[in-house]
PyMOL Python script that loads the backbone (N, CA, C, O; Angstrom):
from pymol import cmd

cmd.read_pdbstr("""\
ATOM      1  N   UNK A   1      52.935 129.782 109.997  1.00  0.00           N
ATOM      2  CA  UNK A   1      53.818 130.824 109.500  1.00  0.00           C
ATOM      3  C   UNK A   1      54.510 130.314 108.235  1.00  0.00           C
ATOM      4  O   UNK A   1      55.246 129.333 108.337  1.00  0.00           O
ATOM      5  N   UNK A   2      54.336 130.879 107.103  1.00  0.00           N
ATOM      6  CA  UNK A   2      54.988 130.989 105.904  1.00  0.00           C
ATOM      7  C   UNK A   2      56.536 130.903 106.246  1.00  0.00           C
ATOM      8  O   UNK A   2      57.024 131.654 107.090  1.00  0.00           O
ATOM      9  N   UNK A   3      57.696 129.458 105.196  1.00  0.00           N
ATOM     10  CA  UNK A   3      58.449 129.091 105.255  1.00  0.00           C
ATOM     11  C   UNK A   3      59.502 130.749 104.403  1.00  0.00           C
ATOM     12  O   UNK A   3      59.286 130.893 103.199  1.00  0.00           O
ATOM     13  N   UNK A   4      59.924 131.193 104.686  1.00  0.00           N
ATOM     14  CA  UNK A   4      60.845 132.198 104.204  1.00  0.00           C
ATOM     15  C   UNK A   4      61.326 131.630 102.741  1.00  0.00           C
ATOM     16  O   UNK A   4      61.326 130.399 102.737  1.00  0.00           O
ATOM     17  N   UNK A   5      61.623 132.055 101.842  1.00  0.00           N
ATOM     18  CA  UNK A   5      62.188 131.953 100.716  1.00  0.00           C
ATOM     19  C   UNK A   5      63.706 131.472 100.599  1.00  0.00           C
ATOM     20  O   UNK A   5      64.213 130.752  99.739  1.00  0.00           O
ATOM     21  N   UNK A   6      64.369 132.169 101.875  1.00  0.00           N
ATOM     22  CA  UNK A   6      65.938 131.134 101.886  1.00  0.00           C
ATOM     23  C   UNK A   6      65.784 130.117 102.817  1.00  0.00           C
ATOM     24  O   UNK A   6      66.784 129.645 103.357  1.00  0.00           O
ATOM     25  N   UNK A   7      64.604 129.690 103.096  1.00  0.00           N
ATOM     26  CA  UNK A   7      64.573 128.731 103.674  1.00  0.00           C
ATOM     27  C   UNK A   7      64.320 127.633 102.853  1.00  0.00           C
ATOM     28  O   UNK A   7      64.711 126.511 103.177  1.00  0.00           O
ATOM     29  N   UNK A   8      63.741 127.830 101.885  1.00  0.00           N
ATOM     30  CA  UNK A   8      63.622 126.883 101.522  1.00  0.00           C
ATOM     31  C   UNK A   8      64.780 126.261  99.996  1.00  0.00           C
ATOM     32  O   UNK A   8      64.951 125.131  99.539  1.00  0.00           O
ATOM     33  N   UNK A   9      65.330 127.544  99.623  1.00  0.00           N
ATOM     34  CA  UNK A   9      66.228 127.425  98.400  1.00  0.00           C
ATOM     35  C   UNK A   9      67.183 126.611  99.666  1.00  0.00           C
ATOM     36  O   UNK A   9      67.625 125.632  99.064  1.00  0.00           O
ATOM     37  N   UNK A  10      67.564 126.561 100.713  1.00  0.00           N
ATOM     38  CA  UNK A  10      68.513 125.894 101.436  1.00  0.00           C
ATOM     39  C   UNK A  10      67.777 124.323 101.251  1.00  0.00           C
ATOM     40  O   UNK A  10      68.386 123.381 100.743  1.00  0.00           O
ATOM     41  N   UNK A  11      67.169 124.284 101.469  1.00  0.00           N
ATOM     42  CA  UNK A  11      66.214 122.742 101.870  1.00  0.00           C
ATOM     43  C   UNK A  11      66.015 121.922 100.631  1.00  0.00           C
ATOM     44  O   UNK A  11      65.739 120.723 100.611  1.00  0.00           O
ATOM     45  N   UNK A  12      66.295 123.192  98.973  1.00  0.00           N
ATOM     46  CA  UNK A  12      66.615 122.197  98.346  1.00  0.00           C
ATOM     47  C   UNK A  12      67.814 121.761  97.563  1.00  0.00           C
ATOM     48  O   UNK A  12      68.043 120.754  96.892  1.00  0.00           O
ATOM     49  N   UNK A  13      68.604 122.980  97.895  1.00  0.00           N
ATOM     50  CA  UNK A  13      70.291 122.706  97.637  1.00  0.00           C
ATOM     51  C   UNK A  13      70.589 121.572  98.688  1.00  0.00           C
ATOM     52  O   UNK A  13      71.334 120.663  98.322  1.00  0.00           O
ATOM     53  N   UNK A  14      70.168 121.552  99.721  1.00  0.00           N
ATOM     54  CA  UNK A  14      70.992 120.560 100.840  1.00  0.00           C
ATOM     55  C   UNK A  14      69.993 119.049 100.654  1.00  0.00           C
ATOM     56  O   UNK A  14      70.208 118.105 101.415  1.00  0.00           O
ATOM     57  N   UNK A  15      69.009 118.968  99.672  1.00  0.00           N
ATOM     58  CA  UNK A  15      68.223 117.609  99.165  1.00  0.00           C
ATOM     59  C   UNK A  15      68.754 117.422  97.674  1.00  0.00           C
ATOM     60  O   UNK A  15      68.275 116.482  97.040  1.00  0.00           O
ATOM     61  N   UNK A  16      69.705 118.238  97.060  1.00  0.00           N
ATOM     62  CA  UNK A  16      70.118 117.542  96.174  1.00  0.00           C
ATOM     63  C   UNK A  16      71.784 116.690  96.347  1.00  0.00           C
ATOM     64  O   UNK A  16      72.798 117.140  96.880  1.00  0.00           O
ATOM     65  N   UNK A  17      71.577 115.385  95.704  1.00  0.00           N
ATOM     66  CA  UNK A  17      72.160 114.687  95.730  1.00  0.00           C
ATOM     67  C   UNK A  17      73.082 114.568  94.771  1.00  0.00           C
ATOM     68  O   UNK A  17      72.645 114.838  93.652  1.00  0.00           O
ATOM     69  N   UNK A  18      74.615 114.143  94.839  1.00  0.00           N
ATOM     70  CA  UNK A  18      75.660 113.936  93.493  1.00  0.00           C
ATOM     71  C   UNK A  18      74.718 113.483  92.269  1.00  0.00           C
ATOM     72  O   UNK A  18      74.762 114.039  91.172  1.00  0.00           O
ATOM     73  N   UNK A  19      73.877 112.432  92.571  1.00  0.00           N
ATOM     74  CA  UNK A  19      73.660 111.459  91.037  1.00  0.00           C
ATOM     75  C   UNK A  19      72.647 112.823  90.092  1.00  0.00           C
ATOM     76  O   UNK A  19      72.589 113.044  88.883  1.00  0.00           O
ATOM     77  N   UNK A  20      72.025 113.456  91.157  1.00  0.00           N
ATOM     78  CA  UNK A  20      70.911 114.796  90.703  1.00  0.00           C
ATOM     79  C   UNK A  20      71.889 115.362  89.629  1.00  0.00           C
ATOM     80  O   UNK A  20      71.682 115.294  88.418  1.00  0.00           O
ATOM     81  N   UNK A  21      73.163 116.023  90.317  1.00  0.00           N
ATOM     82  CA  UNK A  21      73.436 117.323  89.934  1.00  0.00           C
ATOM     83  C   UNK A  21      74.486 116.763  88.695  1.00  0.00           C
ATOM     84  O   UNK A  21      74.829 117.427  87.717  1.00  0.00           O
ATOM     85  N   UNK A  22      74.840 115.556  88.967  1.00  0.00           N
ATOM     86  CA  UNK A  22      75.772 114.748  87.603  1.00  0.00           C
ATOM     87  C   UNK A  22      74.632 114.392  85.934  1.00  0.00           C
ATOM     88  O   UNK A  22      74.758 114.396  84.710  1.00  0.00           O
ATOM     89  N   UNK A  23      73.637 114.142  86.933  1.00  0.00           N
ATOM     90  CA  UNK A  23      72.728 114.252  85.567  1.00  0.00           C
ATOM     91  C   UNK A  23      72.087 115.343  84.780  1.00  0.00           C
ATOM     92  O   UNK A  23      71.481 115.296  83.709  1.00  0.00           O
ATOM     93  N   UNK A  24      72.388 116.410  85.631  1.00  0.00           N
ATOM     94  CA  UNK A  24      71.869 117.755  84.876  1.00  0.00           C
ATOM     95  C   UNK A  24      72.867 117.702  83.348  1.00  0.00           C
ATOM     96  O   UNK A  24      74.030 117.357  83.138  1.00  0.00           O
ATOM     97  N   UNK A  25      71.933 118.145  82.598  1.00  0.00           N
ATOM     98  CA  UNK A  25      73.131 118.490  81.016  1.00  0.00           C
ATOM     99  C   UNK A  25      73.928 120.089  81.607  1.00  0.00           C
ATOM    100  O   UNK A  25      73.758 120.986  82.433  1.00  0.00           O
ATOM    101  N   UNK A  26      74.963 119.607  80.407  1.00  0.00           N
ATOM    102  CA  UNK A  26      76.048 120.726  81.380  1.00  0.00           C
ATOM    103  C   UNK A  26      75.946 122.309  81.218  1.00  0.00           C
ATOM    104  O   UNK A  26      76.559 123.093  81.943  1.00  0.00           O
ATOM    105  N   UNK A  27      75.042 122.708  80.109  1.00  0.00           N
ATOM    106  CA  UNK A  27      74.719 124.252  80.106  1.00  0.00           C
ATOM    107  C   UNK A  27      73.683 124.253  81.594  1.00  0.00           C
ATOM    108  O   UNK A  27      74.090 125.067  82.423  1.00  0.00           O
ATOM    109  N   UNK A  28      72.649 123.602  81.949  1.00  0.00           N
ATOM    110  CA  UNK A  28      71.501 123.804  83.025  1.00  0.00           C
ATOM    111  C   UNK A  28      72.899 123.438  84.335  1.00  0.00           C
ATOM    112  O   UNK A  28      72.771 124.312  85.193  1.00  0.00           O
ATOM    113  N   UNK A  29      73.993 122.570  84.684  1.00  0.00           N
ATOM    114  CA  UNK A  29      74.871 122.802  85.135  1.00  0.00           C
ATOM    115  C   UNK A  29      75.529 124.080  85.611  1.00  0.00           C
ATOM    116  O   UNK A  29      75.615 124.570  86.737  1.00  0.00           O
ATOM    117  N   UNK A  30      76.028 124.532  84.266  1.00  0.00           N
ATOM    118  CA  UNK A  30      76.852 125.495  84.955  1.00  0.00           C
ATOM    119  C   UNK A  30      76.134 126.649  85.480  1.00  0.00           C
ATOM    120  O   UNK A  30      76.568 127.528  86.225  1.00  0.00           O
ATOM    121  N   UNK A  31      74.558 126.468  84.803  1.00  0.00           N
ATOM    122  CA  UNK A  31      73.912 127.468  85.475  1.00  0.00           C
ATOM    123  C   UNK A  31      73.384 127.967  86.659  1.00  0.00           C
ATOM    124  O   UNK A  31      72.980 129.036  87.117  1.00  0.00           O
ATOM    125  N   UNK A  32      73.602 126.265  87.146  1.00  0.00           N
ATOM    126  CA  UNK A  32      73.480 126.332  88.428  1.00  0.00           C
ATOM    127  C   UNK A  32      74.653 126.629  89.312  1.00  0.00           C
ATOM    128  O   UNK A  32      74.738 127.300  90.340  1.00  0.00           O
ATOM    129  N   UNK A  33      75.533 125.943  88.629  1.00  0.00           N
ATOM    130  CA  UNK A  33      77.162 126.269  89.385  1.00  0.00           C
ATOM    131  C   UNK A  33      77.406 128.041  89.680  1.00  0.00           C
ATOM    132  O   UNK A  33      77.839 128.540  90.718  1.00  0.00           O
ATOM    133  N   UNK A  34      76.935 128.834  88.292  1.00  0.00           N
ATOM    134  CA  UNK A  34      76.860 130.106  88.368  1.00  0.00           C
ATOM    135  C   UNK A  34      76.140 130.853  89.543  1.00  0.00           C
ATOM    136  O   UNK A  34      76.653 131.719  90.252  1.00  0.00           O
ATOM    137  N   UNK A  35      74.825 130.352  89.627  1.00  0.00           N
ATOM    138  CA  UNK A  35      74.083 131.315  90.327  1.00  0.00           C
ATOM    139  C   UNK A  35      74.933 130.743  91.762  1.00  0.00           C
ATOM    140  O   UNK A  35      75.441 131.575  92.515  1.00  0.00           O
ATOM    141  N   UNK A  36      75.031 129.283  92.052  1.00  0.00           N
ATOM    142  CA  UNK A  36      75.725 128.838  93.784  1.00  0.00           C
ATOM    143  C   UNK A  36      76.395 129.760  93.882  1.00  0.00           C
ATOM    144  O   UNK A  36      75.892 130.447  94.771  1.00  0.00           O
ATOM    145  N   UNK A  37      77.690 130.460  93.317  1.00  0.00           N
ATOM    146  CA  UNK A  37      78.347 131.138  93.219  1.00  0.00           C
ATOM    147  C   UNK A  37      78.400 132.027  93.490  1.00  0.00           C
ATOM    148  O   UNK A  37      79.162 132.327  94.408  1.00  0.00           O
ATOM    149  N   UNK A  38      77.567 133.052  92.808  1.00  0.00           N
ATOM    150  CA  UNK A  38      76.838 134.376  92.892  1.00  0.00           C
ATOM    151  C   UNK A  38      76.155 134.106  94.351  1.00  0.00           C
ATOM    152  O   UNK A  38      76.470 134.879  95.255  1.00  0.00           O
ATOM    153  N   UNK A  39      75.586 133.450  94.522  1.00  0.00           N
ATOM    154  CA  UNK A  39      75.140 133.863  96.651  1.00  0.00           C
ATOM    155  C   UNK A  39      76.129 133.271  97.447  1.00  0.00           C
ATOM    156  O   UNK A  39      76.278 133.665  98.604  1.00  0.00           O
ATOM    157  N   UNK A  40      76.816 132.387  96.987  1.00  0.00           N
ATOM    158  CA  UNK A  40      78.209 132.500  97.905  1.00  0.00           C
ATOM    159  C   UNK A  40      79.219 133.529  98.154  1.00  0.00           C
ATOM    160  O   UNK A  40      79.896 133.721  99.164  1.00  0.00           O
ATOM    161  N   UNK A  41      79.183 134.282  96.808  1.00  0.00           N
ATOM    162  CA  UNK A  41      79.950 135.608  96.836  1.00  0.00           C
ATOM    163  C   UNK A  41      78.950 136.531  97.687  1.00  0.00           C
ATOM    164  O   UNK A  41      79.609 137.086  98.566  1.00  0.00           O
ATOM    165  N   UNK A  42      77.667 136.877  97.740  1.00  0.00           N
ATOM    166  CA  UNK A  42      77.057 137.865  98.281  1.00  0.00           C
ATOM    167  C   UNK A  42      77.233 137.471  99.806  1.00  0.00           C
ATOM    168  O   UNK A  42      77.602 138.361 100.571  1.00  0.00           O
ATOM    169  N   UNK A  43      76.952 135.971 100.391  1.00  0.00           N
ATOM    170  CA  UNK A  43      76.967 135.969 101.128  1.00  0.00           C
ATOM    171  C   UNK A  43      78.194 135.665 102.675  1.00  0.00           C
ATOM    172  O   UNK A  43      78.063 135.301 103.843  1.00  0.00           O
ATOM    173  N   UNK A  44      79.591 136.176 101.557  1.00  0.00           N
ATOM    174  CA  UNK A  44      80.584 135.826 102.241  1.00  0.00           C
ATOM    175  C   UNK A  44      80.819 137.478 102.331  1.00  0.00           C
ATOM    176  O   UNK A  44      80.645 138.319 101.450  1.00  0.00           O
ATOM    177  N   UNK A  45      81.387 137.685 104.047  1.00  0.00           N
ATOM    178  CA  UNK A  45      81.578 138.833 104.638  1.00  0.00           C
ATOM    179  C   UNK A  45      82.863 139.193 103.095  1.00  0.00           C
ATOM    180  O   UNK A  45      83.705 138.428 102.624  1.00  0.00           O
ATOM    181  N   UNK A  46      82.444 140.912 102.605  1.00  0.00           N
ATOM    182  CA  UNK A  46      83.953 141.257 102.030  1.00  0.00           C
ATOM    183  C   UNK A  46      85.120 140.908 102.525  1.00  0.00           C
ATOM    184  O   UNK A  46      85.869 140.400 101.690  1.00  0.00           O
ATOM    185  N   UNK A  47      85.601 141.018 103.756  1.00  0.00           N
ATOM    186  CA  UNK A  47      86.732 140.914 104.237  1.00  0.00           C
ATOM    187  C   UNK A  47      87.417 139.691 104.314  1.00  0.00           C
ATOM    188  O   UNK A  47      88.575 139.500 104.683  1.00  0.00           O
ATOM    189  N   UNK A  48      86.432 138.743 103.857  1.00  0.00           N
ATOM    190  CA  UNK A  48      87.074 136.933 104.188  1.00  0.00           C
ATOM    191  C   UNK A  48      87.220 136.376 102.371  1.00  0.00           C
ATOM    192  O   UNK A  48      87.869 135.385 102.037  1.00  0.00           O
ATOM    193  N   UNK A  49      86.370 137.385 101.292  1.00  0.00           N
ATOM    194  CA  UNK A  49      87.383 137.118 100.198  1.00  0.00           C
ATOM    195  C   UNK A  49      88.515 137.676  99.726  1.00  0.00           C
ATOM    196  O   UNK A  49      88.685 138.875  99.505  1.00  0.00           O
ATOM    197  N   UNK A  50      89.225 136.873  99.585  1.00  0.00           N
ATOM    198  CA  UNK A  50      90.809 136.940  99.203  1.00  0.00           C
ATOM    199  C   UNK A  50      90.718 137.842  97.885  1.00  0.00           C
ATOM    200  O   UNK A  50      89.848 137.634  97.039  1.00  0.00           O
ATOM    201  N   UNK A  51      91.473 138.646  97.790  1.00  0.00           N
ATOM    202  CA  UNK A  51      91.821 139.833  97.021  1.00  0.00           C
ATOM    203  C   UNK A  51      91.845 139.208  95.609  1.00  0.00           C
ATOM    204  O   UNK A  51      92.515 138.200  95.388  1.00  0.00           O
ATOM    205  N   UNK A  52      91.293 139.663  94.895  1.00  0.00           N
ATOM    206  CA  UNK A  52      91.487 139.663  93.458  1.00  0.00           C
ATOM    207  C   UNK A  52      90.463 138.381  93.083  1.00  0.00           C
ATOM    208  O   UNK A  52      89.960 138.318  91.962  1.00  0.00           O
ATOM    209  N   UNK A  53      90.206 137.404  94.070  1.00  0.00           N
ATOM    210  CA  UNK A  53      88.913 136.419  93.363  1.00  0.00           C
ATOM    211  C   UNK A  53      87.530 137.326  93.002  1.00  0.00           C
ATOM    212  O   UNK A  53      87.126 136.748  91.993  1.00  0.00           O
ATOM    213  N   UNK A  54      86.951 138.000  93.168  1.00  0.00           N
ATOM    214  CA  UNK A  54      85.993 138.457  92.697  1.00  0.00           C
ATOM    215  C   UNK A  54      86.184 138.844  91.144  1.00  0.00           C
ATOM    216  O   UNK A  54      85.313 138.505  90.344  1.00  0.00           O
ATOM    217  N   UNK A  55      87.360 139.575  90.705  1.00  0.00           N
ATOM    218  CA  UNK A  55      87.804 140.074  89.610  1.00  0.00           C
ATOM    219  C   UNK A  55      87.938 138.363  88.488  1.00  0.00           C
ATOM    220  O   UNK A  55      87.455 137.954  87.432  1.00  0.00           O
ATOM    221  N   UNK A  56      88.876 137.860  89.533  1.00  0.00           N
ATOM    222  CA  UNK A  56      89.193 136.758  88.503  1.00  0.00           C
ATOM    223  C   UNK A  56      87.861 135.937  88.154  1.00  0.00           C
ATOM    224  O   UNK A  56      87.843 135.136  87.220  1.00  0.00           O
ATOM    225  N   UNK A  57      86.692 136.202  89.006  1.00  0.00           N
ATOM    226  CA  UNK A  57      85.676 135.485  88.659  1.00  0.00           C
ATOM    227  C   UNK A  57      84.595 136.096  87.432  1.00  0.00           C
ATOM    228  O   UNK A  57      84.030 135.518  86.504  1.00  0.00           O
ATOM    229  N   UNK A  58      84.591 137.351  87.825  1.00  0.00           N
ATOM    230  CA  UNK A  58      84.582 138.371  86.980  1.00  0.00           C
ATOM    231  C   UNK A  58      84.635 137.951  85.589  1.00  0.00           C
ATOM    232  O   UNK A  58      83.708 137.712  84.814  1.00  0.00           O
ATOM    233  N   UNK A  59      86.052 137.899  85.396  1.00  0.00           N
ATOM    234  CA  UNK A  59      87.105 138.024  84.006  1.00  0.00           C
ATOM    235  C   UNK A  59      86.975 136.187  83.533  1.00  0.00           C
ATOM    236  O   UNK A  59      87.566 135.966  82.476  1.00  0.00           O
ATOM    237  N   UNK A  60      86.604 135.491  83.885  1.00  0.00           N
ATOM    238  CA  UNK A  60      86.717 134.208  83.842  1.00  0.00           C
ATOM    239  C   UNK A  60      86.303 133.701  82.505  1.00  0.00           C
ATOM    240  O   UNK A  60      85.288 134.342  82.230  1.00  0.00           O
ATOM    241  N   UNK A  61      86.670 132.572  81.175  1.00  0.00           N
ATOM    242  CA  UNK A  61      85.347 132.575  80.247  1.00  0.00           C
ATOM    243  C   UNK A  61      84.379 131.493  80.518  1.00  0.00           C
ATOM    244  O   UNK A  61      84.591 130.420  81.082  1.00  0.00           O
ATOM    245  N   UNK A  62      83.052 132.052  79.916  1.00  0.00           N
ATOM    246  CA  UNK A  62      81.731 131.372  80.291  1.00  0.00           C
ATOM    247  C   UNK A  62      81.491 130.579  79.087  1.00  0.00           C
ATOM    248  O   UNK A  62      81.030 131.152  78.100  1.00  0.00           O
ATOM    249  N   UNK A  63      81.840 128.876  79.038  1.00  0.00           N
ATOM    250  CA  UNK A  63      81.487 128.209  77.762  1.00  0.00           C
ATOM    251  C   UNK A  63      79.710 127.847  77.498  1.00  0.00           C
ATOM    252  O   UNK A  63      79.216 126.870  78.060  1.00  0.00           O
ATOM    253  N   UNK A  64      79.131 128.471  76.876  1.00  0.00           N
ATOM    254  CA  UNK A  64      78.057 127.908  77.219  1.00  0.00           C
ATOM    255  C   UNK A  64      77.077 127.433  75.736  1.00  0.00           C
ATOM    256  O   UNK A  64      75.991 126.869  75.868  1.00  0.00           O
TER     257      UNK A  64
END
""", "prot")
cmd.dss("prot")
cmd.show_as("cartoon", "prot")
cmd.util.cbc("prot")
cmd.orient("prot")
């Protein structure tokens, strides 16, 4: 049986290591920091984020 697709984006967020993600250059960084983000927001019930972080994340600036 074929490994599911969040199965495996888990298997390789949870195999990367500090020295990995310190050596990324910092635009491929934040891009990653961005997208973590973006499925942490999708995947947190509405009701357990705190009011107004979505907006402030929103409104935030992007140095890139």
């Amino acid at each position: 049986m074929p490994i599911a697709l969040t199965d495996r984006i888990v298997a390789l967020l949870v195999s990367l290591t500090d020295e990995q993600v310190e050596d990324l250059p910092p635009v491929e960084r934040r891009r990653l920091e961005d997208q973590c983000l973006r499925v942490a927001i999708l995947c947190a019930p509405v009701a357990k984020v705190p009011s107004g972080v979505l907006e402030a994340l929103r409104r935030r600036p992007r140095d890139e």
